[in-house]
C-alpha positions as CSV (number, residue, x, y, z in Angstrom):
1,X,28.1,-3.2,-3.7
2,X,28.0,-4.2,-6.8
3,X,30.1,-1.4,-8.2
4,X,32.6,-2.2,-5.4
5,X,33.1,-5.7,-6.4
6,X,33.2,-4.8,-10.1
7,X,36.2,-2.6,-9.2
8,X,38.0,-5.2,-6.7
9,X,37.6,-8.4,-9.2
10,X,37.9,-5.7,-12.5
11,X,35.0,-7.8,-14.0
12,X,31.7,-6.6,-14.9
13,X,28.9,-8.2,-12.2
14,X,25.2,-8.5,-13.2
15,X,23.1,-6.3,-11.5
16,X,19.7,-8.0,-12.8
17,X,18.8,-11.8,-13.2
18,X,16.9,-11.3,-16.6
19,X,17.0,-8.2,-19.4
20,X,14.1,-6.0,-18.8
21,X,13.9,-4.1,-22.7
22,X,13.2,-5.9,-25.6
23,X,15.7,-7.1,-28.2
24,X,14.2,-7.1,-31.5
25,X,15.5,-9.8,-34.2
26,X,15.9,-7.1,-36.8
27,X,16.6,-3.9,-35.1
28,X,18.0,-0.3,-37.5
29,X,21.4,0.3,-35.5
30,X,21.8,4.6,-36.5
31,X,25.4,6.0,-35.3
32,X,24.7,9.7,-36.2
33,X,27.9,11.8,-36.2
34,X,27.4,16.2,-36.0
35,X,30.1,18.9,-36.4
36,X,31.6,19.9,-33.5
37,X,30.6,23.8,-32.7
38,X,27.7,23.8,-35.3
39,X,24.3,23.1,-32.8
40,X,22.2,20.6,-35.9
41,X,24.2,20.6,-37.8
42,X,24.7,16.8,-38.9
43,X,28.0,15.3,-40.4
44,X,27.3,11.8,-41.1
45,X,24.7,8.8,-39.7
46,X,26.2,4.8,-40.5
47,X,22.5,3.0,-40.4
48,X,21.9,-0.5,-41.1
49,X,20.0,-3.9,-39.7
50,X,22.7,-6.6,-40.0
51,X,26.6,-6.0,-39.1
52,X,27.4,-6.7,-42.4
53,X,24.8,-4.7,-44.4
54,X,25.6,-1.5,-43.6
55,X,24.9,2.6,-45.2
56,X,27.2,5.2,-45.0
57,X,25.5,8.8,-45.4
58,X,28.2,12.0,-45.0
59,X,27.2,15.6,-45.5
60,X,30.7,16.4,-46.7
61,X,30.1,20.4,-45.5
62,X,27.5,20.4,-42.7
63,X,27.2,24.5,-43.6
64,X,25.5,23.7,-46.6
65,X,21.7,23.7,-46.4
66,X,20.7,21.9,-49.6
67,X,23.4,19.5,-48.8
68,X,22.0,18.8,-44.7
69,X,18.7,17.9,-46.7
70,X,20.0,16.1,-49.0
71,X,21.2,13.9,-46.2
72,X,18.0,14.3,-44.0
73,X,16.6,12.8,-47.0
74,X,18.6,9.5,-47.7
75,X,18.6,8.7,-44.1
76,X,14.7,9.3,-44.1
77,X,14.0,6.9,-46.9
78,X,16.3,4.5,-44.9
79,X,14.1,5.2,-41.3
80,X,11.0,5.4,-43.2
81,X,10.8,2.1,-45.6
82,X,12.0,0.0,-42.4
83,X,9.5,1.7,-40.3
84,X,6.8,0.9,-42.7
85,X,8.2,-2.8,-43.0
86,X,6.1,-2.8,-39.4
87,X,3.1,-1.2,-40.7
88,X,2.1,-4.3,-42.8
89,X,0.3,-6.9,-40.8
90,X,-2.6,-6.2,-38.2
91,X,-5.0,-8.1,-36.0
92,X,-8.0,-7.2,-34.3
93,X,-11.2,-5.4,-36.0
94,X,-12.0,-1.8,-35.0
95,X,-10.5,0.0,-31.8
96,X,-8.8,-3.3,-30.7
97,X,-7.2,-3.6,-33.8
98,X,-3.4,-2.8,-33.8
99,X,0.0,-3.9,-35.6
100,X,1.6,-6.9,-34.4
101,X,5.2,-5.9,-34.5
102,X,7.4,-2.8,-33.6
103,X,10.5,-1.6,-34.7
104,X,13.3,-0.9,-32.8
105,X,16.3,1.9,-33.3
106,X,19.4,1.4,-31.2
107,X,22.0,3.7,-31.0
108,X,25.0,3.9,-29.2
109,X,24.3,5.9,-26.5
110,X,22.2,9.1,-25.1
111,X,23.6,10.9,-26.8
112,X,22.4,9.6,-30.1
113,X,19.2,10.4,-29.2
114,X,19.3,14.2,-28.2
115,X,21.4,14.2,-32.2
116,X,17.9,12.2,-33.3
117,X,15.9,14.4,-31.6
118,X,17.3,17.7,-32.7
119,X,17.1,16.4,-36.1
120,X,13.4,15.7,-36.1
121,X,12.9,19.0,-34.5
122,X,14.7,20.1,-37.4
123,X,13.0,18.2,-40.2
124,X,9.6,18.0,-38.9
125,X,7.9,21.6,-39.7
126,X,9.7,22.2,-43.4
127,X,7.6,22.8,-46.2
128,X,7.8,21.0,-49.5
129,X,7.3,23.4,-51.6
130,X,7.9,27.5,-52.2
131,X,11.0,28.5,-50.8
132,X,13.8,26.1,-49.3
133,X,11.6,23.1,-50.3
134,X,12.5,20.1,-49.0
135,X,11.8,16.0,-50.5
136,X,8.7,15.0,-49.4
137,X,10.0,12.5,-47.0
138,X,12.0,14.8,-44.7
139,X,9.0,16.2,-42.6
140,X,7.8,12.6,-42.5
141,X,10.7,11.4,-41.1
142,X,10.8,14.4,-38.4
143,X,7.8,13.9,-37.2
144,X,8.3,9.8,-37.0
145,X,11.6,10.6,-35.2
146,X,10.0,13.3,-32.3
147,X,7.3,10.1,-32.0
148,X,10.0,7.4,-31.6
149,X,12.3,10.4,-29.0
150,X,9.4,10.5,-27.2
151,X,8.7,7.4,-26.7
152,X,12.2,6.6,-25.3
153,X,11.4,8.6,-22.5
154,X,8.4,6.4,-21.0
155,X,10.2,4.0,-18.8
156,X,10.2,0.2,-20.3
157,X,9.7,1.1,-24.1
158,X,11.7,0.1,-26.5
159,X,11.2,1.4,-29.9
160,X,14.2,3.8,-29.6
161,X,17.0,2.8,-27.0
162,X,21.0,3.3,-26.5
163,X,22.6,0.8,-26.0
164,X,24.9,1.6,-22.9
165,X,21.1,2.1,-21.5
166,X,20.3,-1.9,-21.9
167,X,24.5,-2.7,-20.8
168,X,24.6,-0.5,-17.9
169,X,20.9,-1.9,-16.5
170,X,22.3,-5.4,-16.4
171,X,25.7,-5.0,-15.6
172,X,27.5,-2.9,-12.8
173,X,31.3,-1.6,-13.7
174,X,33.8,0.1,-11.7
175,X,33.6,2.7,-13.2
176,X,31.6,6.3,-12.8
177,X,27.7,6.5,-14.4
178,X,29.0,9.6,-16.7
179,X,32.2,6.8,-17.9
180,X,29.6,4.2,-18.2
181,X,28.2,6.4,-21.3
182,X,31.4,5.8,-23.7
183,X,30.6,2.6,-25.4
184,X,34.1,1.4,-25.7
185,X,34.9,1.6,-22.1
186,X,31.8,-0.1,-21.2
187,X,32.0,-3.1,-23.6
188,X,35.8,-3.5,-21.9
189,X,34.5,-4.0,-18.5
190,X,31.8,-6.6,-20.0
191,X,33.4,-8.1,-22.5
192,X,37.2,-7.3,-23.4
193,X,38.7,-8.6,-26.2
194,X,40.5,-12.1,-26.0
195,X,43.8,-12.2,-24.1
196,X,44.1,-8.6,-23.2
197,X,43.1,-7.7,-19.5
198,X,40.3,-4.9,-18.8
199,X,42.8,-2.5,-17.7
200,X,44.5,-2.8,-21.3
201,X,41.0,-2.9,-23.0
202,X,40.3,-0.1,-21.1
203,X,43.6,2.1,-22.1
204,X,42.7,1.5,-25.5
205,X,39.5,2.6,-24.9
206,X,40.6,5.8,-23.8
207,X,42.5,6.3,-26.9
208,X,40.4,7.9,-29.5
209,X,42.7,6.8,-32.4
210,X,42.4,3.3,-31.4
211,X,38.6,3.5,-30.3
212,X,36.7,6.5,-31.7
213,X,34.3,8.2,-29.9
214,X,30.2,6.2,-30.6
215,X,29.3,9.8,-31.6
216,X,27.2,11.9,-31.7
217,X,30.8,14.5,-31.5
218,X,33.7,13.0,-32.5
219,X,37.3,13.5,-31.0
220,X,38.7,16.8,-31.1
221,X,42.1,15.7,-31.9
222,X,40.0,14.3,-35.5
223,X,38.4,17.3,-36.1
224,X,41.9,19.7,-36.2
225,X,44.2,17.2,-37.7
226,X,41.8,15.4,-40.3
227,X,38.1,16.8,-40.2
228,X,39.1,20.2,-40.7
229,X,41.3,19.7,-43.6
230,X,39.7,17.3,-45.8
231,X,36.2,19.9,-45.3
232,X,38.3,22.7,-46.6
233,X,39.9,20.8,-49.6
234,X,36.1,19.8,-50.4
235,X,35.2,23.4,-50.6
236,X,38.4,24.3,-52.6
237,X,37.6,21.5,-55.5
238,X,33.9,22.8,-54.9
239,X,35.0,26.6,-55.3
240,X,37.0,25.5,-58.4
241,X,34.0,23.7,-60.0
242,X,36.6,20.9,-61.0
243,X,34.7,17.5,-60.7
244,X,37.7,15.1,-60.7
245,X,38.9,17.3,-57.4
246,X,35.5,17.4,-56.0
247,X,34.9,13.2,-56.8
248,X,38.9,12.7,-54.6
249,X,37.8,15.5,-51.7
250,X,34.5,13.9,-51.3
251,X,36.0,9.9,-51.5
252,X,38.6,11.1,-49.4
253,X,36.2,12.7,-46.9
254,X,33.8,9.9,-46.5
255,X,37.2,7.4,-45.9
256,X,37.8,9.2,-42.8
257,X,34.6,8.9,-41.2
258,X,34.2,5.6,-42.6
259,X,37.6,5.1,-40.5
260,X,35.7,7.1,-37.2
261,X,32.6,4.8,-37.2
262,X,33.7,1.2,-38.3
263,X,34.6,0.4,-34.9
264,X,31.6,1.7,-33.2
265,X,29.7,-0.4,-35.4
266,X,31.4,-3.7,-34.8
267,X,31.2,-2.9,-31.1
268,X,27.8,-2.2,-31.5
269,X,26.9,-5.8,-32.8
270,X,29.1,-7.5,-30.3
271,X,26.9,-5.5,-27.2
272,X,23.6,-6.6,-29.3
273,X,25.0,-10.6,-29.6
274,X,25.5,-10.0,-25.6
275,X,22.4,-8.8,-24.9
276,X,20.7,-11.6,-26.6
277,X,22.4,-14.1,-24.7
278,X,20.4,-12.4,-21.2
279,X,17.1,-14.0,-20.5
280,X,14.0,-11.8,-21.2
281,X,12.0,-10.6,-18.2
282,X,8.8,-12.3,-18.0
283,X,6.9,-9.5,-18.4
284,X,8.5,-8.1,-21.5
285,X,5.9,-9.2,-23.4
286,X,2.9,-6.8,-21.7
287,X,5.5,-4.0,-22.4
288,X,6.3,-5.1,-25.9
289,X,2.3,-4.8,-26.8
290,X,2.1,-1.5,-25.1
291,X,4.7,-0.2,-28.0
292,X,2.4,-1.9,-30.7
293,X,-0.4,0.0,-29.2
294,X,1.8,3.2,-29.5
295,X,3.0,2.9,-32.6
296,X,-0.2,2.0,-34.0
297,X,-2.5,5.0,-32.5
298,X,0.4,7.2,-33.9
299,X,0.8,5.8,-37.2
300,X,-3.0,5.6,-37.5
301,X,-2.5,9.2,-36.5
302,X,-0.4,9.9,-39.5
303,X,-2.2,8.1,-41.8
304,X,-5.0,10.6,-41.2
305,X,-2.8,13.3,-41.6
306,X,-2.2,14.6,-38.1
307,X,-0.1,17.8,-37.7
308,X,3.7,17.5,-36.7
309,X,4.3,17.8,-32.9
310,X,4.6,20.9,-30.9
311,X,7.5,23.2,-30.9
312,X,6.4,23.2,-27.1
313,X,4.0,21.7,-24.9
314,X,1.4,23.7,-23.5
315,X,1.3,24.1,-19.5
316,X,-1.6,20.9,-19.8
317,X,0.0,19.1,-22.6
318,X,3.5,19.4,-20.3
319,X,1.9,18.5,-17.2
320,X,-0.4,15.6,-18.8
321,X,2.7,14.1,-19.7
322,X,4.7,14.0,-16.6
323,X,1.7,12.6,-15.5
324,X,2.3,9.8,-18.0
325,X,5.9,9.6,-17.8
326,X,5.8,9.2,-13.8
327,X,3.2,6.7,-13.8
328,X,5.0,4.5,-16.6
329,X,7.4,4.5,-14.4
330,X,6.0,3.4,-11.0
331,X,5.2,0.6,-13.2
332,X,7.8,0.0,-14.7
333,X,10.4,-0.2,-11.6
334,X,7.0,-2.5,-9.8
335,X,7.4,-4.8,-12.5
336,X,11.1,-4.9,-12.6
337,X,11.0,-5.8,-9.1
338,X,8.6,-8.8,-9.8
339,X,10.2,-10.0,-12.0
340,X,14.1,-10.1,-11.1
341,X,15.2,-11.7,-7.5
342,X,18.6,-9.4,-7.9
343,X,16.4,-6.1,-8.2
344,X,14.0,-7.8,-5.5
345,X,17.3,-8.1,-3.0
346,X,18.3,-4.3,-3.6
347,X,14.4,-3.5,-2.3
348,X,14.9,-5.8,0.2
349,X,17.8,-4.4,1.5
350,X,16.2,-0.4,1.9
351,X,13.1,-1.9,3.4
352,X,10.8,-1.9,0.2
353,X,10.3,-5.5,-0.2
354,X,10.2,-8.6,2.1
355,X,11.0,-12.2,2.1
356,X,11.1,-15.0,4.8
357,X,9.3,-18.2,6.1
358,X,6.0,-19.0,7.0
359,X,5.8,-20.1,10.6
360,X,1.7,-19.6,10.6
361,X,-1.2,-19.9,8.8
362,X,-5.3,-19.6,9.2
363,X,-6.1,-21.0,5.6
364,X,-9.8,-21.1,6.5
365,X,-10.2,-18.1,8.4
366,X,-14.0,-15.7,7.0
367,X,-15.3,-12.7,7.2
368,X,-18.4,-11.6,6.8
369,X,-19.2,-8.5,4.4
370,X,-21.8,-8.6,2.0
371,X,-21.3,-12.8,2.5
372,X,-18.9,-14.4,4.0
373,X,-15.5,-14.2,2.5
374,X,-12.2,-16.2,2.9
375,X,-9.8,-14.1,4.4
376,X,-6.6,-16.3,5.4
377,X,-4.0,-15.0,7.5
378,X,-0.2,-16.0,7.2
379,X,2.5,-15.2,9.7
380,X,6.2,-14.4,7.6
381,X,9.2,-14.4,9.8
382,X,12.1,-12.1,8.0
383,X,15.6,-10.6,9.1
384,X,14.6,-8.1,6.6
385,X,15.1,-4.3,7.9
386,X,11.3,-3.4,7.0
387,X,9.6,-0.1,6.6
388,X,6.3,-1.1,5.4
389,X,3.6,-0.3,8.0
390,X,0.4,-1.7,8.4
391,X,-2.5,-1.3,5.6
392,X,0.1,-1.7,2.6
393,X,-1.0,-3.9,-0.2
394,X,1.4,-6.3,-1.3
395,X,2.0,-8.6,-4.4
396,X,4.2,-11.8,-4.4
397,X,6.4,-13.5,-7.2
398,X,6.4,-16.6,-5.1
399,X,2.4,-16.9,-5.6
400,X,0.7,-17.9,-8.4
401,X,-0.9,-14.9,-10.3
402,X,-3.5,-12.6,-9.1
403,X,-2.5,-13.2,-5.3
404,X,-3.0,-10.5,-3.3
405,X,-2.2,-9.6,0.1
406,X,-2.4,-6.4,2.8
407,X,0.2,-5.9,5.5
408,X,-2.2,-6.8,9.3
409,X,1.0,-6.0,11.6
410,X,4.6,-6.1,11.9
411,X,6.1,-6.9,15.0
412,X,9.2,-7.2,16.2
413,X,11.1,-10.7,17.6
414,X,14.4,-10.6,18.5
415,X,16.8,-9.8,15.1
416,X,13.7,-11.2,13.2
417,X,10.5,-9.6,12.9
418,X,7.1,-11.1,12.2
419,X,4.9,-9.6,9.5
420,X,1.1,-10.4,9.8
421,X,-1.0,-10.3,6.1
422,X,-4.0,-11.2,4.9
423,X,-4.6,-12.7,1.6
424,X,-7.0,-10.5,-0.1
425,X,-7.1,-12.0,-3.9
426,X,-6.5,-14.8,-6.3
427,X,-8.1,-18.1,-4.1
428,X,-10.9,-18.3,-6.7
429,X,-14.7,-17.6,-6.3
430,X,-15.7,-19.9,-3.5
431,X,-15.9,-19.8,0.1
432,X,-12.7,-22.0,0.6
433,X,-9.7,-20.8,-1.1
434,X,-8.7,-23.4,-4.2
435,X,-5.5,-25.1,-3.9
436,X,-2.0,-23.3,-3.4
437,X,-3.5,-20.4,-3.2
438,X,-2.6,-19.2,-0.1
439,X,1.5,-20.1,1.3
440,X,1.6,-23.3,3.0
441,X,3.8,-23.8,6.5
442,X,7.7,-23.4,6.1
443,X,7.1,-21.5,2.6
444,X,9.8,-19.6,1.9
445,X,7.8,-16.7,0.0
446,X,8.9,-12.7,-0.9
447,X,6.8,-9.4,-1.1
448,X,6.4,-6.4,-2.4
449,X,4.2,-3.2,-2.3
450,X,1.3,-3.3,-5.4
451,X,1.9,-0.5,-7.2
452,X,-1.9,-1.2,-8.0
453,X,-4.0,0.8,-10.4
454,X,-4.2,4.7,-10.0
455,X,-6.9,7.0,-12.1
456,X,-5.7,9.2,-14.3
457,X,-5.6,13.2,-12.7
458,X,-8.1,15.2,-14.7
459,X,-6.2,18.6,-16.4
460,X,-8.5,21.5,-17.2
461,X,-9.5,22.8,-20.4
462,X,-7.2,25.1,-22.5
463,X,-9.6,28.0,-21.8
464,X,-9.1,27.6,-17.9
465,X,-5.8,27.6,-17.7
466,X,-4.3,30.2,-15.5
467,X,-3.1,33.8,-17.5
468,X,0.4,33.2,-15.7
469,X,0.6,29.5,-17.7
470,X,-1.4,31.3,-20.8
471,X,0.0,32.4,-24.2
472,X,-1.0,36.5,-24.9
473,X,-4.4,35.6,-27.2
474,X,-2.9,37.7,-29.4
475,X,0.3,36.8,-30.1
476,X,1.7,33.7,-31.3
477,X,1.0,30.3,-29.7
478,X,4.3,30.5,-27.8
479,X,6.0,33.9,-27.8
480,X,9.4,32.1,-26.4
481,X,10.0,30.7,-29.5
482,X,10.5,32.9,-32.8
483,X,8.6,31.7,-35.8
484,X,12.2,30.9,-37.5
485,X,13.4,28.9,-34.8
486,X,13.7,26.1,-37.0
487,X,15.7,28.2,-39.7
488,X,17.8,29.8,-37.1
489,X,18.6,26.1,-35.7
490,X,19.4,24.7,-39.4
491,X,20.5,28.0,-41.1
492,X,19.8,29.2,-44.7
493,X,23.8,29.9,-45.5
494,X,25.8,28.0,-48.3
């Protein structure tokens, strides 16, 4: 519905009351650029924390290995000294002990992080010395980049996020999920530029010599008329060994994706100053020290010396994280749903979630277990469609925290239906429940299924794992990949 009314008022309409990802105050923007029909091969990254402090690294030919790390390099010192900015000040003593702050990488859409990602696959297993040697900060940075792309898949983190991600979560457009992923076109549904209408912003978005593509390929019409030519007179000065030549090639060179990336930076900053102005979620906070417990276990990791990340997960290590990935999130979407009353009405709507009036209450009803307990029972009339059956737990943002409740009945009454529960938790120790604890007559009051706490599956061991999930003992550890992979991926050619 949303969508629909986006497209019939041609304004953006908010799909959530509150922004459910962090937003740090000093967060790396990275707009990394590759070369069209070259897989890794990188062309240029702008990075920077403030719009107008800003780095412009360009690999002027992307088939040049000492050149690719060369760049790999700059942009790792640039990753790695604001990275350890974070890794200053801790509290806590022993196991408990963890940094108080995260950093954050935006960038400007997904697919800035598959360009991240392939780069600290790249980076991540070179050697510093012998043959091809790289600085000692490009494996560093690989590694630190595979943490941070990994991280970005577990719902509700935040260390490494694109930004039509966070724009697309709050706002609905009328436009299609695969258009929602150009940056331009997005910001002109949300927030088009003064006196021009979102059908003109959106024309001009379209236009890739007016508003460049946010990377990580840039337009083909670029690449032929401008790209292409200003590579080649690089490698003519550089053939020629004139420096003068090579100094103009190279100026000229870096202009032009100057010119290509400029625009996606502004736009950038103008989504971030958006997103700022959207309330936090309540329960950004629990998420926020989740990430400090991530990033310190893995930079704790590091410090120790901890080998770079697989080439491939094992059969366990694959299925121990979907494990982890599906449970973060179930609990993430739970606590979305908690938290925001316009995510709350979509549930609502399917039958997930509840809300109505109270039209009866037993406050003081007991049971007796081990000793009598309270056990109130509350009557909630809804028009609700409901498919929650009896026996499901529930949680309500209505309540104060810690209530607790379990579906009794549902019954039907005319276009209404009456749900039955019984308050299970959060009315305090004693035999009556304490004050407010339990929904008063004529309460208007919402719920929603506790996602509750599940126990982690148990995997088996490395040596019992099943021949047909097995490497052959004596070959290498994963026969589908070569042992160059890595140098097939970057190349060794000048």
């Amino acid at each position: 519905m949303a969508h629909v009314e986006a497209m019939s008022t041609m304004a953006a309409v908010p799909r959530t009351a509150f922004r459910h990802h962090r937003l740090s105050d000093r967060p790396l923007v990275i707009i990394p650029l590759t070369m069209a029909g070259e897989a890794g091969a990188p062309l240029a990254a702008m990075v920077g924390t403030a719009k107008r402090v800003m780095t412009l690294l360009v690999v002027p030919q992307p088939r040049n290995r000492d050149q690719r790390f060369a760049f790999a390099a700059e942009l790792g010192r640039a990753v790695m000294d604001y990275i350890d900015s974070y890794r200053q000040d801790r509290r806590g003593e022993g196991e408990r002990s963890q940094y108080t702050d995260v950093p954050q990488i935006l960038v400007p859409n997904h697919g800035g992080i598959k360009a991240l990602a392939d780069l600290g696959r790249m980076c991540r297993f070179r050697s510093t010395s012998g043959t091809y040697a790289v600085p000692d900060v490009v494996p560093e940075f690989g590694m630190w980049l595979t943490f941070l792309v990994d991280t970005a898949e577990i719902a509700g983190t935040s260390m490494l996020l694109p930004l039509t991600t966070m724009l697309t979560e709050h706002w609905a457009t009328g436009q299609s999920s695969l258009e929602d992923q150009n940056l331009a076109s997005l910001m002109a549904w949300i927030d088009p530029p003064p006196g021009v209408s979102v059908a003109q912003a959106l024309e001009e978005a379209e236009n890739p010599d007016v508003c460049p593509p946010a990377g990580p390929t840039t337009s083909p019409e670029f690449d032929n008329r401008d790209l292409a030519p200003a590579i080649k007179r690089f490698d003519t000065a550089h053939a020629l060994g004139d420096p003068h030549a090579l100094a103009t090639a190279q100026t000229e060179l870096t202009e032009l994706i100057a010119e290509q990336t400029k625009p996606t930076w502004r736009l950038i900053w103008r989504a971030v100053s958006i997103l700022r102005s959207v309330p936090q979620a309540p329960q950004n906070a629990g998420r926020t020290d989740r990430d400090c417990q991530l990033f310190t276990n893995y930079s704790d990791y590091r410090d120790a010396g901890g080998f770079p990340q697989r080439k491939r997960d094992t059969a366990i290590g694959a299925a121990r994280r979907l494990s982890q990935l599906e449970s973060a999130l179930v609990d993430f979407e739970a606590a979305v749903a908690f938290d925001d009353p316009f995510v709350r009405a979509d549930r609502r709507s399917g039958g997930e979630a509840f809300a109505g009036t109270v039209v009866a209450s037993e406050p003081d009803r007991v049971v007796v277990k081990n000793r009598p307990v309270p056990r109130p029972h509350v009557t909630v009339r809804t028009s609700d469609p409901l498919r929650l059956a009896a026996g499901t737990k529930l949680i309500s943002p209505s309540m104060p925290k810690g209530h607790k409740a379990v579906i009794v009945s549902v019954l039907p009454d005319g276009d209404t239906t009456l749900v039955t529960v019984e308050v299970t938790a959060g009315m305090g120790r004693a035999r009556t429940p304490k004050p407010g604890s339990v929904p008063d007559l004529d309460k208007d009051i919402a719920y929603l299924p506790d996602p509750g706490w599940r126990p982690k599956p148990n995997f088996p061991d490395s040596d019992h794992t099943p021949w047909t999930h097995s490497a052959d003992p004596d070959g290498p550890d994963d026969p589908a990949v070569p042992e160059n992979a890595a140098a097939e991926e970057w190349g060794h050619d000048n």
